[in-house]
FIVEXVEX-815052 format. One record per atom (N, C-alpha, C, O): residue in one letter; x, y, z. Coordinates in steps of 0.02 Angstrom, whole numbers, plus 50000, padded with zeros to 5 digits. Atoms other than C-alpha are relative to their C-alpha. Example, Ala and Ser with C-alpha at 12.3 -4.5 7.8 and 13.67 -1.06 7.14 Angstrom:
BEGIN
A500454994150000A506154977550390A500455006050000A500975005950033S499584994149997S506844994750357S499615005550037S499865011050045
% end
This chain:
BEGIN
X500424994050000X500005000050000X500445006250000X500905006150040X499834994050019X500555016749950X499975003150095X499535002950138X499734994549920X501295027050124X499814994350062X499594996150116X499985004849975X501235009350192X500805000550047X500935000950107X499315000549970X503105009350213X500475003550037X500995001950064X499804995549936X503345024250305X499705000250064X499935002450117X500214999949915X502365022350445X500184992650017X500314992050076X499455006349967X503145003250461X500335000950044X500294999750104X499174999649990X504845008250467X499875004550065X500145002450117X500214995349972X504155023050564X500104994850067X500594994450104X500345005049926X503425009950705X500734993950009X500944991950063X499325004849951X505064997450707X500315006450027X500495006350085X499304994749965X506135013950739X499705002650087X500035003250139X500475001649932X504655016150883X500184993850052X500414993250109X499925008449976X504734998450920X500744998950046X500854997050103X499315003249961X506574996550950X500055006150070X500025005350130X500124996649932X506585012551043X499834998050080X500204999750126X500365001549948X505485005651183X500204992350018X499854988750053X499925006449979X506564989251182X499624994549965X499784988649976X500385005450038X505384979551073X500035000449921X500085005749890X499724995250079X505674978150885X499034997649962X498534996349996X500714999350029X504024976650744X499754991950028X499224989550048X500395007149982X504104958550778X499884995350060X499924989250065X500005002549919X503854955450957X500414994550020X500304989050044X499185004349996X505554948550966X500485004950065X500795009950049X499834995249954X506194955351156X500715001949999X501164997949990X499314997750019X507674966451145X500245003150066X499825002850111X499594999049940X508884973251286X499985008549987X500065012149937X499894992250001X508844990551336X500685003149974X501175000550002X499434997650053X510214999751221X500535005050077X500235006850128X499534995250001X511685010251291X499955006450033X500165009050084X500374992649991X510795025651271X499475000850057X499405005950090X500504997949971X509305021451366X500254997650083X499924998950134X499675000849932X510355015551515X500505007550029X500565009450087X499774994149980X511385031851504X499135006850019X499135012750034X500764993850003X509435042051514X499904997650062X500015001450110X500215003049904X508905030651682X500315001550062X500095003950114X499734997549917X510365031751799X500615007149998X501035009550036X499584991549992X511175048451747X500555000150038X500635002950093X499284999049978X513095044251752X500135006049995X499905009849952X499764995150047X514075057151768X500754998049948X501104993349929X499554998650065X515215063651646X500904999450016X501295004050026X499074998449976X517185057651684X500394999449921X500164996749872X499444998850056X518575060551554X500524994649999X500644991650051X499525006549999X519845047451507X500595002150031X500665007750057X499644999149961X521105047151576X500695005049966X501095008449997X499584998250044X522185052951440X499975008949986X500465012649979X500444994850011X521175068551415X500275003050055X500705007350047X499644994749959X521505074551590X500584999350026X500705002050080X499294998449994X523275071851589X500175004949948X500625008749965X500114993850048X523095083851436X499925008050022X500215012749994X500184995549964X522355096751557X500445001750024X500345007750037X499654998549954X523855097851653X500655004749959X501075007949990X499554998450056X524915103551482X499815010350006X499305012749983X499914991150016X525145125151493X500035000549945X500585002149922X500284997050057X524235127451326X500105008049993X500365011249947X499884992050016X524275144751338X500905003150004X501095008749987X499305000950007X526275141851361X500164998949916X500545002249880X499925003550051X526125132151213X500125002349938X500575000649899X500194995450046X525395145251098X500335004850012X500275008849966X499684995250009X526545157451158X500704997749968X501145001149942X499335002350047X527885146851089X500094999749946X500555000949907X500105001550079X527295142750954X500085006349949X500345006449893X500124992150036X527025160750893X500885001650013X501215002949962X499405000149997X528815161950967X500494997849926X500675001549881X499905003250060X529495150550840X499864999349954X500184995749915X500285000750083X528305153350687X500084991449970X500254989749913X500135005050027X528015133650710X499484996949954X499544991949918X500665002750036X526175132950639X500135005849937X499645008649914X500054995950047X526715143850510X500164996749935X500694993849923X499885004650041X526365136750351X499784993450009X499964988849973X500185008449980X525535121350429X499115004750012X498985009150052X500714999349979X523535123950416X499674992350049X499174992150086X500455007449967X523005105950490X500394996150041X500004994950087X499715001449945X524435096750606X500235006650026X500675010250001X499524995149954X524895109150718X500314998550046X500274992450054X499585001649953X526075109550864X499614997250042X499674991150052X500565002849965X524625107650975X499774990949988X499924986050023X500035008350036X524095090650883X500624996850009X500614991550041X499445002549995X525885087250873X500184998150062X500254992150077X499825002549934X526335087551041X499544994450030X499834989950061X500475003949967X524575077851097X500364992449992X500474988450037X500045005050045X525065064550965X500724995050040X500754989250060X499295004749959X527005060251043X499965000950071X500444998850103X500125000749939X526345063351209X499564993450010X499714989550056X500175008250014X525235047251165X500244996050007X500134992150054X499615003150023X526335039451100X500784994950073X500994989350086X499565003449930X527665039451271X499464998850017X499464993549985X500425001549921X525975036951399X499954992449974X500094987750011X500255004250022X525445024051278X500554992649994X500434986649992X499595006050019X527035014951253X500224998349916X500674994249907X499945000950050X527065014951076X500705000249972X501055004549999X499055002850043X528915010050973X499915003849919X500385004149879X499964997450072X528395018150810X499715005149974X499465009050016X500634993950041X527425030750691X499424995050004X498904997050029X500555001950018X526335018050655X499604994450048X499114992150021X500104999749927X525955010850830X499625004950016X499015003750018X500414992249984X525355029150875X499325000449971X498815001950002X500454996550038X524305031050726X499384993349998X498794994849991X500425005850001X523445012650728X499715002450083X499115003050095X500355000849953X523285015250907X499565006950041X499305007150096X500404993649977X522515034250913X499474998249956X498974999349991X500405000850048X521375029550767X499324993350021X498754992750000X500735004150010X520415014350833X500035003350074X499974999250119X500494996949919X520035027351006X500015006449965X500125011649997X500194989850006X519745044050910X499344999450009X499165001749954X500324997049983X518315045250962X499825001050068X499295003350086X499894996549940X518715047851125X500525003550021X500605006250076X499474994349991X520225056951092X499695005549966X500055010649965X500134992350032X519075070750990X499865002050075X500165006950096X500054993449943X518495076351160X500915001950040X501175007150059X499064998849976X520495075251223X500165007249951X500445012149976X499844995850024X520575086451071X500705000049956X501195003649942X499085002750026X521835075750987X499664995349936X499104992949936X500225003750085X521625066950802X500614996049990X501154997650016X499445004650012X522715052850740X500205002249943X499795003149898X499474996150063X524075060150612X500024992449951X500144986849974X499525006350060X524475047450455X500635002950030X500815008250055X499445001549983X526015040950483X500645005449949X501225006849965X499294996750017X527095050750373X499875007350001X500305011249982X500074990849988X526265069250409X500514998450085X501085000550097X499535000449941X526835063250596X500915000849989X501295004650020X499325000250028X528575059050504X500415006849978X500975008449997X499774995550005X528665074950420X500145004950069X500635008150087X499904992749945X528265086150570X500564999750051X500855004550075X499235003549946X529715076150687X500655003149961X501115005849992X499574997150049X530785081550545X500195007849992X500695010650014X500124993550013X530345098450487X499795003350081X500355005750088X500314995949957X529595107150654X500605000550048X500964995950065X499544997249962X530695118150763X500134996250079X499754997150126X500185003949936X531245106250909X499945004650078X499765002650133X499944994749952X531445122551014X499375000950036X499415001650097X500774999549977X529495123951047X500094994650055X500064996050115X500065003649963X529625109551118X500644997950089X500574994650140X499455000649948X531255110551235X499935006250045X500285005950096X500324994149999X530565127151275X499664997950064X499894998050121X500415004049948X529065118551363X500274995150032X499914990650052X499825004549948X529905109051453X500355003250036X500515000750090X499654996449949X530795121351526X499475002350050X499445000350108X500674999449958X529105129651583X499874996450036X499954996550097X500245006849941X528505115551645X500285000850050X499975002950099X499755003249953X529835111151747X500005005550068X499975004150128X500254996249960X529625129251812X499515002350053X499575006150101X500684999349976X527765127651857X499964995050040X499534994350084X499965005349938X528335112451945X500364997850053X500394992450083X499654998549936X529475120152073X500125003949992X500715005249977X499954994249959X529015136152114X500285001250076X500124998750130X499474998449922X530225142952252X500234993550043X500284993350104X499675004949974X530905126652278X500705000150027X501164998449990X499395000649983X532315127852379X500144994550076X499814995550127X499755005049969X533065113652484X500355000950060X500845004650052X499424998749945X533895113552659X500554992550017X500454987450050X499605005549955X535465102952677X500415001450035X500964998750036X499224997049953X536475112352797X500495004749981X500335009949951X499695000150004X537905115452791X500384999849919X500915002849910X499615003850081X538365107852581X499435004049968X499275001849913X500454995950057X537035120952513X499354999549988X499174993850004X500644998850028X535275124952451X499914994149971X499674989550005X500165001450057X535215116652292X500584995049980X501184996149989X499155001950002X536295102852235X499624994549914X499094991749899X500325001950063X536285096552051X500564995149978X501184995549978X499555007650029X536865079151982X500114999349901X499764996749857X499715000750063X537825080951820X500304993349971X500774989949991X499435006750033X538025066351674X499474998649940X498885000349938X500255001150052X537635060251512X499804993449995X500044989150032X500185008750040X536815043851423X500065001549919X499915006649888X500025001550076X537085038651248X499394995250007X499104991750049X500655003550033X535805033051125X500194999949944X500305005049911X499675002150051X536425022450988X499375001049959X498795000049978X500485000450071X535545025350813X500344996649942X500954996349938X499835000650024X535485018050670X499294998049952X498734997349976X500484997550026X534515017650495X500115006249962X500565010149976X500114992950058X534195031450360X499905004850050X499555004450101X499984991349970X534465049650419X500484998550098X500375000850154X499485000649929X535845044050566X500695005249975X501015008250018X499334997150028X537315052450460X500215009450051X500755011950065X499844994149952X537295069150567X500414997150064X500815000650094X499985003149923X537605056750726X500734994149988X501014991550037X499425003650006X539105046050650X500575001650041X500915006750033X499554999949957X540235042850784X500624995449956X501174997949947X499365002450039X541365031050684X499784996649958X499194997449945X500125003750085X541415018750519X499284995350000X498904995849952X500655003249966X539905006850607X499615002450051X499264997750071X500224996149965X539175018450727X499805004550004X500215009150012X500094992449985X538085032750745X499505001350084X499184997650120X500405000749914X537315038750915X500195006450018X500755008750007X500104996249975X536725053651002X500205000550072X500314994950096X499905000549928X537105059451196X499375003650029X499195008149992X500494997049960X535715065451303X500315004250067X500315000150113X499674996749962X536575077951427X499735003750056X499655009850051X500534997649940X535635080951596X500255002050069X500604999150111X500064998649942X535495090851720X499424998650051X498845000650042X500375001849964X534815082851878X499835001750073X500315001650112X500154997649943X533815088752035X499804994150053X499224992350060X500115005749939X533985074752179X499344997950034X499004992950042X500615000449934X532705081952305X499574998849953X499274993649967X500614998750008X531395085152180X499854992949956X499284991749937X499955004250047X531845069352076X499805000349924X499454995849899X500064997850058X531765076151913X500575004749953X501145006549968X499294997550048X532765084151772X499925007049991X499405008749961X499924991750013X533145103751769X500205002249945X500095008049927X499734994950064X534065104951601X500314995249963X500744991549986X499695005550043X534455094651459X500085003849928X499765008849911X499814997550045X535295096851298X500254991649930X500334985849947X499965005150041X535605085151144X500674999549958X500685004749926X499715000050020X537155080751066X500224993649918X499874988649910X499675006850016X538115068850935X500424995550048X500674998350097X499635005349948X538975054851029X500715001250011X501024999550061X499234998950007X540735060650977X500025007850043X500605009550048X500024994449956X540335078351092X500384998950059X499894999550096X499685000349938X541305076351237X499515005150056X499225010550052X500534996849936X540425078151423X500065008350020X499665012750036X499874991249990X541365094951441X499865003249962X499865009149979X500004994450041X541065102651307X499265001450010X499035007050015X500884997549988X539135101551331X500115003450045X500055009550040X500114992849918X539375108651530X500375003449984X500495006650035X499854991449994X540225122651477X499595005249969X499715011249970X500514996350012X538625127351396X499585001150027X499185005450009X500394998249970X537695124651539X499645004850061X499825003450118X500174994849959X536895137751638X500344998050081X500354992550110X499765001749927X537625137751805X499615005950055X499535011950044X500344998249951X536685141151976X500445002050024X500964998950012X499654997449955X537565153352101X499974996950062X499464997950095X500185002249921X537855143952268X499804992449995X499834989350048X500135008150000X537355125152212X500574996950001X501154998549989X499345003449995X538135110252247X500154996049915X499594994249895X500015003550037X538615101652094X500224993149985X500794994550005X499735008650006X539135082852065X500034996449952X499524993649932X499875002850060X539955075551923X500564995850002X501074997050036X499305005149994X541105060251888X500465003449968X500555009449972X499304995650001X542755061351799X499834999349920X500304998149883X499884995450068X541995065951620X499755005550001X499365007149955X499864991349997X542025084051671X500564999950034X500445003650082X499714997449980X543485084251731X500575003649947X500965001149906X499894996350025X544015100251681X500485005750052X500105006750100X499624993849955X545125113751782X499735006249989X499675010250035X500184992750009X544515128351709X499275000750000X499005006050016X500774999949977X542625122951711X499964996550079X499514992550088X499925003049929X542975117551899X500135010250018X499675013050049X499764994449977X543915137151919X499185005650013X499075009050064X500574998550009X541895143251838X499524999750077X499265003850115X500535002649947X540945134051964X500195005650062X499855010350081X499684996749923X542065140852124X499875006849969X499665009350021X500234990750011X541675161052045X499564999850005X499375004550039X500744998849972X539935157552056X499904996150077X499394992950090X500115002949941X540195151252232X499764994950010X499434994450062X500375006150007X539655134052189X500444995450016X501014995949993X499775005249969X540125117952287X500224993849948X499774991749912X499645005850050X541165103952181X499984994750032X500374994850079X499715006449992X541035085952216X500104995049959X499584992449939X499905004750023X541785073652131X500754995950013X501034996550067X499875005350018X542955060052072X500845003650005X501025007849964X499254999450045X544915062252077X500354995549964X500324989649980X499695006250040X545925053551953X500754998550020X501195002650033X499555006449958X547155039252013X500785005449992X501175006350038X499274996050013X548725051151926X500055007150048X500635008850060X500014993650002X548225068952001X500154998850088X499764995650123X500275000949948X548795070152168X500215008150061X500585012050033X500064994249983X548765085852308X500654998950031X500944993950053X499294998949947X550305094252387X499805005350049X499245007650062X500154995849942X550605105052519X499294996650053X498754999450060X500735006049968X549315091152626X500155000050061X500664998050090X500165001349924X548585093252790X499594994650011X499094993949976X500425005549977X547895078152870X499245003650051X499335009250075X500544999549982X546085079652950X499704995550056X499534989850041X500255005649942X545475071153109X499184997149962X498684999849939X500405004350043X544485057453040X499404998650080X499574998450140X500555002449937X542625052853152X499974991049977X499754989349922X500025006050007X542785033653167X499274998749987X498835002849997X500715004650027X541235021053101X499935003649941X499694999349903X500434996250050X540805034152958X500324995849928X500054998149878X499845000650059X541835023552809X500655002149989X500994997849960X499684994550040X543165037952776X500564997150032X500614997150093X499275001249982X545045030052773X500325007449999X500835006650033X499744993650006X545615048252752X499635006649978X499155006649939X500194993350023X545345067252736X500535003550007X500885002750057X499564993250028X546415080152687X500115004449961X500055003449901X499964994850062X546795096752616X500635002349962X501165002449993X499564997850013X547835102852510X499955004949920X499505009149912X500084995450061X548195111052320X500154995849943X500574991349949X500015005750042X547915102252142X500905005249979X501225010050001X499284998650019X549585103352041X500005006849947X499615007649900X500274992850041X549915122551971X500024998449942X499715003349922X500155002350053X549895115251805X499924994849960X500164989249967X500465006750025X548915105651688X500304997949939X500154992949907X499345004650065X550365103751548X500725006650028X500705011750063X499224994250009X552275113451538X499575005049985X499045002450003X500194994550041X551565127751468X499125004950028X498965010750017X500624997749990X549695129751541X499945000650075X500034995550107X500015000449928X549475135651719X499134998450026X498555000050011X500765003549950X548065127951824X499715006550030X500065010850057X500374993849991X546575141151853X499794997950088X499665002250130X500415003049948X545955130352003X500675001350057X501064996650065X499264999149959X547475138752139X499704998450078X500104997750124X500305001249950X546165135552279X500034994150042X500024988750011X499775006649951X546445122752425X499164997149983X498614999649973X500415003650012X545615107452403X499914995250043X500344995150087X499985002849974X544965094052476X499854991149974X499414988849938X500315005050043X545215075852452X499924995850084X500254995850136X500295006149942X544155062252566X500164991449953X500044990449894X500165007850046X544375042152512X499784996850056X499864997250117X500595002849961X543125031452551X499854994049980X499594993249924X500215008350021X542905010952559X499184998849961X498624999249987X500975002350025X541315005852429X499894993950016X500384990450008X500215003350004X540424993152466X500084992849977X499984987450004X499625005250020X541194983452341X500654998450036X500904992950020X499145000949994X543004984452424X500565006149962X501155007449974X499734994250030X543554997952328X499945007450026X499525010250061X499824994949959X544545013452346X499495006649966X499325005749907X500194995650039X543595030752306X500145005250017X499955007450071X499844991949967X544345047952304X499645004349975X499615006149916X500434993350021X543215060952310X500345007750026X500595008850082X499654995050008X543855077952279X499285005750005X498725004949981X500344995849986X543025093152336X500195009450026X500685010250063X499894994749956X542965113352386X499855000950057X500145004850096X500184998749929X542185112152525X500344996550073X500244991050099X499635003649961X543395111752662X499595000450093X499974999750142X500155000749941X542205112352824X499324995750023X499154993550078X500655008650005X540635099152791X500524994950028X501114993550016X499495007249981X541005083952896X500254998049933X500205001249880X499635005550081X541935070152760X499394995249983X499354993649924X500475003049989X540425059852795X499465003449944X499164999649906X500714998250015X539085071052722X500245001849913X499905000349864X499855003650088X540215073252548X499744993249967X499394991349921X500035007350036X540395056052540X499234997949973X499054996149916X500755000150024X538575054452535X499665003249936X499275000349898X500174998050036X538325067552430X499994997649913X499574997549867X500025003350052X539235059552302X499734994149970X499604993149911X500745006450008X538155042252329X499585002149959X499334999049912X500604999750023X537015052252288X499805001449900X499285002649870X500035000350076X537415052652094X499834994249980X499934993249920X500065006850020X536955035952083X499305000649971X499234997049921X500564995750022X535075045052053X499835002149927X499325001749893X500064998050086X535455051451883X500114990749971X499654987449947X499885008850049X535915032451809X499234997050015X498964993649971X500615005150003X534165025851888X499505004549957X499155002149912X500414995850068X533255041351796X500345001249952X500205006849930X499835003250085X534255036251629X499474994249986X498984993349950X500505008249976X533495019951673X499384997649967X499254993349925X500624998150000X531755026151690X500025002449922X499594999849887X500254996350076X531875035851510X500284994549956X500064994249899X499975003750081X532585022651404X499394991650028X498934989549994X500615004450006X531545007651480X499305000149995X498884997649958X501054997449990X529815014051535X499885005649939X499535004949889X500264996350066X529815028951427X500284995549921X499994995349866X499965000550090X530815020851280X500225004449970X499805005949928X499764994850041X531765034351205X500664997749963X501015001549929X499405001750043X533175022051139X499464996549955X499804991649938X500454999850054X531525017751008X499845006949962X499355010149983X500054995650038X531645031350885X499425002449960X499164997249941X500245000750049X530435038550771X499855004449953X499395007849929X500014991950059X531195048850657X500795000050032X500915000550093X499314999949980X533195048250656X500605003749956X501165002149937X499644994750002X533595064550605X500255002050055X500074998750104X499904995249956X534465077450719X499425004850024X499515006950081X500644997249967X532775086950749X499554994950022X499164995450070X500495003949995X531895074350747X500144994250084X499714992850125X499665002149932X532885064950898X499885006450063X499605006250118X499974991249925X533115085051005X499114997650009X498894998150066X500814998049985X531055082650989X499594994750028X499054995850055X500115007749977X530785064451035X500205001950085X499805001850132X499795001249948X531825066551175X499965006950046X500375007950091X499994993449941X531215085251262X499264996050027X499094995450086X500505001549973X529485076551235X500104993550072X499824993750127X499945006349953X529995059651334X500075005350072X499715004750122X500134997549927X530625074151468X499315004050029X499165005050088X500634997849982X529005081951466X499444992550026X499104992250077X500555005649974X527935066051489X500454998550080X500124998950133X499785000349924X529215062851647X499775004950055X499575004050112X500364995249938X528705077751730X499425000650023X499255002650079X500535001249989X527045074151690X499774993450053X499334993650096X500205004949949X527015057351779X500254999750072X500014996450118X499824998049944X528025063551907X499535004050057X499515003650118X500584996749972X526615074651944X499484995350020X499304994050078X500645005349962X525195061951942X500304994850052X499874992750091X499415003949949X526565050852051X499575004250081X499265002450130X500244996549929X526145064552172X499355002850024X499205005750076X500634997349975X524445067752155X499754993450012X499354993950058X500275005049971X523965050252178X499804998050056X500284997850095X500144998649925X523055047952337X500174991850055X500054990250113X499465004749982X524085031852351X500474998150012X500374993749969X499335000750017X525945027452373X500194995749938X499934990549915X499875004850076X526735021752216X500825002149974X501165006949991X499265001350043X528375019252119X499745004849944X499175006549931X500004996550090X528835029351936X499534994649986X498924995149987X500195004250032X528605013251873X499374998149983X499094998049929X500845001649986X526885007651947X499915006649969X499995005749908X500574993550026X526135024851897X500165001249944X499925006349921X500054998450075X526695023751721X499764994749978X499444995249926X500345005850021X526185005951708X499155000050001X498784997349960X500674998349977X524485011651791X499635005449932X499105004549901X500244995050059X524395027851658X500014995549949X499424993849940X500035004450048X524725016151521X499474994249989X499084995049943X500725005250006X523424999951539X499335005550017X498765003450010X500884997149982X521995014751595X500035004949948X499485007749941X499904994250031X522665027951463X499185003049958X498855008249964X500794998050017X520985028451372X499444997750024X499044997449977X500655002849931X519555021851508X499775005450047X500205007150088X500264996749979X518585033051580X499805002550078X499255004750095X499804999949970X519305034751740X500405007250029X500725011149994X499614996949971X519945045451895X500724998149999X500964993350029X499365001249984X521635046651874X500535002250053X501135003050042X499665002849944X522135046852049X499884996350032X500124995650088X500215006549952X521265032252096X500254994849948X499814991149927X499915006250058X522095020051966X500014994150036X499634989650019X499915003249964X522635010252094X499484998250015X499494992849986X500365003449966X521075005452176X499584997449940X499554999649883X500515004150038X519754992352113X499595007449979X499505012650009X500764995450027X518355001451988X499524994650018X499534988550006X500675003550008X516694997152036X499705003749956X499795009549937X500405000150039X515414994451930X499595004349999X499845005650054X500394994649996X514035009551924X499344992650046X499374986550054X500755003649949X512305002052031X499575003249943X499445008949924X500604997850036X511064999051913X499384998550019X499354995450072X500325000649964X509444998751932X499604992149953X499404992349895X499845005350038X509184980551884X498994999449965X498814996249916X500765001650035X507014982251855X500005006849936X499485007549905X499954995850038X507444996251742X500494998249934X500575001849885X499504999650060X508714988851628X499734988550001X500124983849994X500105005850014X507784971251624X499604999649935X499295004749919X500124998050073X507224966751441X498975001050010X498554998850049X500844997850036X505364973451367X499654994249968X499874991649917X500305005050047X504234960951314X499585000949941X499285006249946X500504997150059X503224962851161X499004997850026X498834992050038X500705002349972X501154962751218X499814996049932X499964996449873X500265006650046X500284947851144X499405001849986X499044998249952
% end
């Protein structure tokens, strides 16, 4: 019959509506009509509000900084950053990892406010886009995440910062900037590290063939911190630097270098310390070059653990020997956060093994650290790096508080005579 078939169709689209379809065949309340009954509310994935925590309005001032979206109408930095911020929470090893695994959840990354890039626009932008935006923000960050942080250890200073590098071997098309020798190319990652706050203050990117000094003599130096570095800085004239900005030296002396003019030091028994004493390094560092460092020094040696001898060399001649020695322990800190960035984050997985494309990989990996460092501390649980990146990762898109990862999710309370199926009347 003529206008038969619209009021049918009309009445199944009725039909199912109400749980029943045209042919009194009983159907299960849908989705929708369970979200209308018990009026969840509205939580965000988890991914989304770790997103929230990103200084967007930082972002965009960088960006404009750098004239990164310039010339780019559709990935922007914004997108860009979301996309390799994914990419570390998520775990992902590739471009195309990222893009398989933003693509079967965009539609719960459009409210995140994030779109899955094809794999080779992602490629280009790792490439082409100014890695500065991004090393930039991370400086911010790290700003917004220790305001007026200053530390009391006595006696050995405010502020005390653990200097040292990691390599990251590459290899593959677009390594040739990074050729360290005939079979080898590989980058250094060059960090400056903050103990108390457990996190990284300042990093910089090199080729592998850079030598440790030559990066710290580019690095900004704090007035009054302690600093702590093994023996690839050892340098005399970036040692002379430190002591003009009134900054505390501990480290490593080497087996050849040794002090004259030496006063012995009343040693406190139980503490470790076979010796302390002061004295002056040697006035020069060849025939011809006089030693900048004319300042009395101090060397402590100290039994490790293993059996072995360790001389630690220092300015500071009135800290017990004890609370050096420690200090320098305490470099052991930077190697477990290397650790943390090439296993959990993954940053010896490349993707994109240019020279920009590496500086941008690896400011983002330090930006996602600070980020989990943060939820670390907002968690209203105790937890490890580890656990709380393992936790961000299996919940990354689930619709979840993300400071309760840790505890069991229960189920919502439904109301079980309300979501039991419709029968069709006979």
């Amino acid at each position: 019959m003529t206008g038969s078939s619209p009021r049918l169709s009309g009445s199944i689209l009725v039909g199912k509506a109400h749980g029943v379809d045209s042919k009194g065949v009983p159907s299960f309340a849908t989705h929708l009509d369970i979200k209308r009954t018990i009026a969840v509310p509205h939580i965000n994935t988890v991914f989304g509000d770790v997103m929230k925590l990103i200084p967007w309005n930082a972002v965009e001032r960088l960006t404009n900084e750098h004239g990164t979206d310039d010339r780019c109408h559709d990935f922007t930095t914004r997108r860009h950053l979301k996309a390799l911020l994914f990419g570390q929470l998520s775990g992902a090893c590739s471009l195309r990892d990222i893009h398989a695994s933003m693509t079967s959840h965009q539609a719960r990354l459009y409210h995140a406010g994030a779109e899955a890039p094809a794999r080779s626009t992602l490629a280009d932008a790792n490439s082409n886009r100014d890695s500065r935006v991004f090393s930039d923000l991370f400086m911010v960050m790290r700003d917004m995440a220790t305001p007026g942080a200053r530390r009391k250890m006595g006696k050995m200073g405010d502020a005390v910062r653990l200097v040292d590098s990691t390599s990251l071997r590459l290899a593959g098309v677009g390594t040739e900037w990074a050729r360290f020798s005939t079979h080898v190319c590989g980058a250094k990652a060059h960090v400056v590290y903050d103990p108390d706050l457990s996190r990284p203050i300042y990093h910089v990117v090199s080729e592998a063939k850079v030598n440790d000094i030559v990066a710290a003599k580019e690095m900004p130096i704090e007035v009054g911190a302690t600093y702590v570095f093994d023996l690839g800085y050892y340098d005399y004239r970036w040692w002379a630097k430190l002591v003009e900005a009134d900054c505390r030296i501990v480290t490593r002396l080497r087996k050849n270098t040794k002090l004259h003019s030496v006063t012995a030091m009343r040693l406190v028994p139980g503490t470790g310390v076979e010796s302390d004493s002061i004295g002056f390094l040697p006035a020069r560092q060849a025939k011809n070059r006089k030693n900048p460092m004319d300042c009395a020094m101090r060397e402590i040696v100290v039994t490790m653990e293993t059996g072995g001898i360790l001389r630690i060399l220092s300015n500071d001649l009135d800290a017990p020997a004890k609370e050096i020695a420690d200090l320098y322990k305490r470099r052991w800190q930077i190697e477990l956060f290397f650790r943390v960035m090439k296993q959990t984050l993954k940053i010896t997985h490349f993707m994109g093994r240019s020279d920009n494309a590496v500086r941008i990989q690896i400011a983002v990996a330090m930006i996602a650290f600070l980020l989990l460092s943060l939820l670390r501390k907002m968690a209203q649980v105790k937890q490890s790096m580890l656990e709380t990146t393992r936790l961000i990762r299996s919940n990354l898109m689930h619709r979840r508080d993300l400071t309760r990862l840790k505890q069991p999710q229960r189920p919502p309370t439904l109301d079980s005579t309300r979501l039991a199926p419709t029968w069709a009347s006979t």
